[in-house]
Backbone as numpy.savetxt, mean C-alpha at the origin, in Angstrom:
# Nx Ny Nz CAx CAy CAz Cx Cy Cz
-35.62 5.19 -12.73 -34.38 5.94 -12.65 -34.12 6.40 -11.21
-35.43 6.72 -10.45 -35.17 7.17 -9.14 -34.48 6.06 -8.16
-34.84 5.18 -8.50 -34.89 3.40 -7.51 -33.71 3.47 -7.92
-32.64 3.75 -9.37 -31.64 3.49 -9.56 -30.57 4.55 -8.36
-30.73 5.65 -8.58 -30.14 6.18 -8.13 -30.10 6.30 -6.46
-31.24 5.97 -6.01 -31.34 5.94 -4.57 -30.21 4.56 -4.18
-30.13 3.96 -5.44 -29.23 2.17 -4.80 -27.83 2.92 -4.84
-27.52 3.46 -6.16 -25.79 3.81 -6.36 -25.37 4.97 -5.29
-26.26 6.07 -4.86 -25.40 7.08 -4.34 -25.31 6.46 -2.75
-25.76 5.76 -1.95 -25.07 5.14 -1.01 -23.80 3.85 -1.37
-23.28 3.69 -2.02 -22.76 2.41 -2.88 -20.90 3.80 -2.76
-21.91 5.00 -3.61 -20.58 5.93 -4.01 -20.29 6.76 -2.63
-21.24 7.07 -1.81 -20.58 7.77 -0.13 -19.91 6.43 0.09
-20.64 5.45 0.49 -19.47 4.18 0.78 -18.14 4.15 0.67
-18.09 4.30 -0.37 -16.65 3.90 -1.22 -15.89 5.65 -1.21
-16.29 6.55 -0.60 -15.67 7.79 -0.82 -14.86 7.57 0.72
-16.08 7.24 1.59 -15.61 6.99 2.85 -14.44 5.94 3.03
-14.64 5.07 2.61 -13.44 4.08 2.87 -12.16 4.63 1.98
-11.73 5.32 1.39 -11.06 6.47 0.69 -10.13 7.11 1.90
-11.16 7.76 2.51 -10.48 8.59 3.35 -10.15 8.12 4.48
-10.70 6.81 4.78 -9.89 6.13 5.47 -8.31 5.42 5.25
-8.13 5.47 4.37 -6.71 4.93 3.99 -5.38 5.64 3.05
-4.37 5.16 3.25 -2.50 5.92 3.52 -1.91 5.33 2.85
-0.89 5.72 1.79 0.24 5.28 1.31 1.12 5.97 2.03
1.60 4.94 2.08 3.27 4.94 2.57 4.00 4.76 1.61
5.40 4.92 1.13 6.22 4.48 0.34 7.69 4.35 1.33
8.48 3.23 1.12 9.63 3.01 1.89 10.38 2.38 0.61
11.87 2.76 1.23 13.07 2.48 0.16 13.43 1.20 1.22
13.80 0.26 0.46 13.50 -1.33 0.41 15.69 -1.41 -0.10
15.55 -2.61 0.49 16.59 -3.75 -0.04 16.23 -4.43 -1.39
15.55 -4.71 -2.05 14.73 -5.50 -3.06 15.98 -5.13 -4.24
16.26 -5.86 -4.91 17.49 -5.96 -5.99 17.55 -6.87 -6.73
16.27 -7.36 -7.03 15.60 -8.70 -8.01 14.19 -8.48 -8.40
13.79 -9.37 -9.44 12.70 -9.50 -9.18 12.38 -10.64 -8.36
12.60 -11.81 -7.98 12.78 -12.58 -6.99 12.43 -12.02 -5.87
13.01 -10.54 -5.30 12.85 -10.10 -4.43 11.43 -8.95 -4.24
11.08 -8.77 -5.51 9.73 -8.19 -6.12 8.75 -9.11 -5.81
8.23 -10.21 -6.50 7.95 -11.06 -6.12 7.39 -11.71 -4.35
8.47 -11.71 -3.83 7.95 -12.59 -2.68 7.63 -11.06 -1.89
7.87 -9.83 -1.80 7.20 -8.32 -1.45 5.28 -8.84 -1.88
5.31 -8.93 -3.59 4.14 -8.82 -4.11 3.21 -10.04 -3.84
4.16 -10.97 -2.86 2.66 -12.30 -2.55 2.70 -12.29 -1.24
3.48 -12.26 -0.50 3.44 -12.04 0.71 3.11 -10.96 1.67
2.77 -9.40 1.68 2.79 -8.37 2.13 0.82 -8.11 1.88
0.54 -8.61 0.55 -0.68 -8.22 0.67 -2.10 -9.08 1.36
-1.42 -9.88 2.09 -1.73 -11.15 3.07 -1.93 -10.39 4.52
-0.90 -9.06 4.60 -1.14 -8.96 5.71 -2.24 -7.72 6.36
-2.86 -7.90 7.42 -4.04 -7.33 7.76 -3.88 -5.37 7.48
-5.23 -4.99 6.94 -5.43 -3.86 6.44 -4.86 -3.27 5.59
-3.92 -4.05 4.89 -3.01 -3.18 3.39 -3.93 -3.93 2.13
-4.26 -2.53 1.19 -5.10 -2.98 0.10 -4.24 -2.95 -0.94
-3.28 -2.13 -1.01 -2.51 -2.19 -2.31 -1.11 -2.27 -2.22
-0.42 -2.86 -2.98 1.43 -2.75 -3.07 1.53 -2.65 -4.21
2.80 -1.63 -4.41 3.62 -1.65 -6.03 4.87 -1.57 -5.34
5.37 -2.21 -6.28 6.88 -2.03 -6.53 7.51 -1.75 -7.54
8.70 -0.74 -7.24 9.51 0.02 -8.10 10.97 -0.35 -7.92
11.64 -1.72 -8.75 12.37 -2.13 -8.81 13.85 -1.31 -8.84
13.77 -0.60 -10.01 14.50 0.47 -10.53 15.29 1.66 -9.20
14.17 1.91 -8.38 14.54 2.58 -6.97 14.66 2.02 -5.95
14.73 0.36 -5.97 13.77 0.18 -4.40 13.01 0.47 -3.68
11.69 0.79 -4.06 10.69 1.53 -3.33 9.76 0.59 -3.43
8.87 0.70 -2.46 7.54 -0.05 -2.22 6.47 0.67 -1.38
5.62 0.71 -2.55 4.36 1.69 -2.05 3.35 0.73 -1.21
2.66 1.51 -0.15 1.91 0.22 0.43 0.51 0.99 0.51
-0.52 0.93 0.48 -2.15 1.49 0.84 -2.73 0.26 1.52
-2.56 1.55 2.70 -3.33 0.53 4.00 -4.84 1.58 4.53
-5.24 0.64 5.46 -6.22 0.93 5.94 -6.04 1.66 7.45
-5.97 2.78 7.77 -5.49 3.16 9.11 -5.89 3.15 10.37
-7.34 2.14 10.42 -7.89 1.64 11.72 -7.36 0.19 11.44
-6.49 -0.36 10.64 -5.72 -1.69 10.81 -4.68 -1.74 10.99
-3.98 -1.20 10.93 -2.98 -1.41 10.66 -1.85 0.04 10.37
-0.22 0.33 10.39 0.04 1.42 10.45 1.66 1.17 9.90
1.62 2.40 9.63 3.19 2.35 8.81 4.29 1.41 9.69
4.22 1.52 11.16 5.69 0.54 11.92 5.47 -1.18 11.39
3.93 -0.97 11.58 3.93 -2.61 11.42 4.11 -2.94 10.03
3.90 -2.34 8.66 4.24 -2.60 8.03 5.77 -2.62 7.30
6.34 -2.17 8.15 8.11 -1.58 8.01 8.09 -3.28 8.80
7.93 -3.41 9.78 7.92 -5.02 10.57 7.73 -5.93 9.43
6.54 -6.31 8.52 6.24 -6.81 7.55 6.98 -7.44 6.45
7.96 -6.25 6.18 8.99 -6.14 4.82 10.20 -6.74 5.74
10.14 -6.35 6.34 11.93 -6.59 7.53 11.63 -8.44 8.08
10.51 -8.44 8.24 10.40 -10.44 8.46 10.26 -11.09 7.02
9.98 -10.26 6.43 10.78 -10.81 4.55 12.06 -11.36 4.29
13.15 -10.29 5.48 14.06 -10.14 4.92 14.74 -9.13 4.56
14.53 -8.12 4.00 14.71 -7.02 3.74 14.66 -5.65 4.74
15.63 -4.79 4.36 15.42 -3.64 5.12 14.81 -2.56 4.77
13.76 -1.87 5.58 12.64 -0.86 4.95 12.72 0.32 5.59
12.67 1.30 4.79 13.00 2.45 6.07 11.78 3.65 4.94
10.97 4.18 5.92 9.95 4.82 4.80 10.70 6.13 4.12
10.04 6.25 3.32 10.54 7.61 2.85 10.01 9.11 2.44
10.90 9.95 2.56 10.49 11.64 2.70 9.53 11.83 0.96
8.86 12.09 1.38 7.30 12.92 0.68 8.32 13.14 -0.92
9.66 14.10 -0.77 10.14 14.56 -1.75 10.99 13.67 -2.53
11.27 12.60 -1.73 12.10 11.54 -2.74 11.53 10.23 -3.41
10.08 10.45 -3.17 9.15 9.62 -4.02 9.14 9.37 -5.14
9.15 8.64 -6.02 9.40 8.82 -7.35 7.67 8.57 -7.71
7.35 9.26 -8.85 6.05 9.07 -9.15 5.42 7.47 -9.51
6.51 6.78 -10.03 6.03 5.88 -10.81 5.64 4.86 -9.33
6.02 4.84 -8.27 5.28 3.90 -7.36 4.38 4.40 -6.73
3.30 5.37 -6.90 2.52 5.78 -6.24 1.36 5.36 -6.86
């Protein structure tokens, strides 16, 4: 049990640490399809240091979790905008829960 636990609790600081290394952003998007959902959800998570995307069709919003020694909210506003689309991030209070 000891051998066990000596393996997992560096395994769980690990993973607490890389935690606090990383940022959601959420930006209100052009996106007005799923078509336009879609090529957000295969293309964006290709690009360096973003671990997660959702999209919230319904608002245009697109949540992004990046890594913040990779990468940073402009370049990913760059990201969405060589899609195609226009991204502009958005205020803390007009977040809607469901893309976070």
């Amino acid at each position: 049990m000891t051998v066990i636990l000596l393996v997992i609790i560096p395994v769980i600081m690990n993973a607490q640490e890389k935690e606090k290394k990383t940022e959601t952003v959420v930006f209100t998007t052009s996106i007005d399809c799923k078509a336009c959902v879609d090529k957000i959800m295969s293309n964006l998570p290709k690009e360096k240091g973003i671990k997660d995307v959702k999209c919230d069709l319904s608002n245009s919003q697109v949540a992004v979790t990046y890594q913040k020694e990779k990468t940073n909210t402009e370049q990913i506003q760059r990201s969405i905008e060589k899609l195609g689309y226009i991204a502009k991030p958005t205020p803390e209070d007009k977040v809607r829960k469901e893309v976070k």
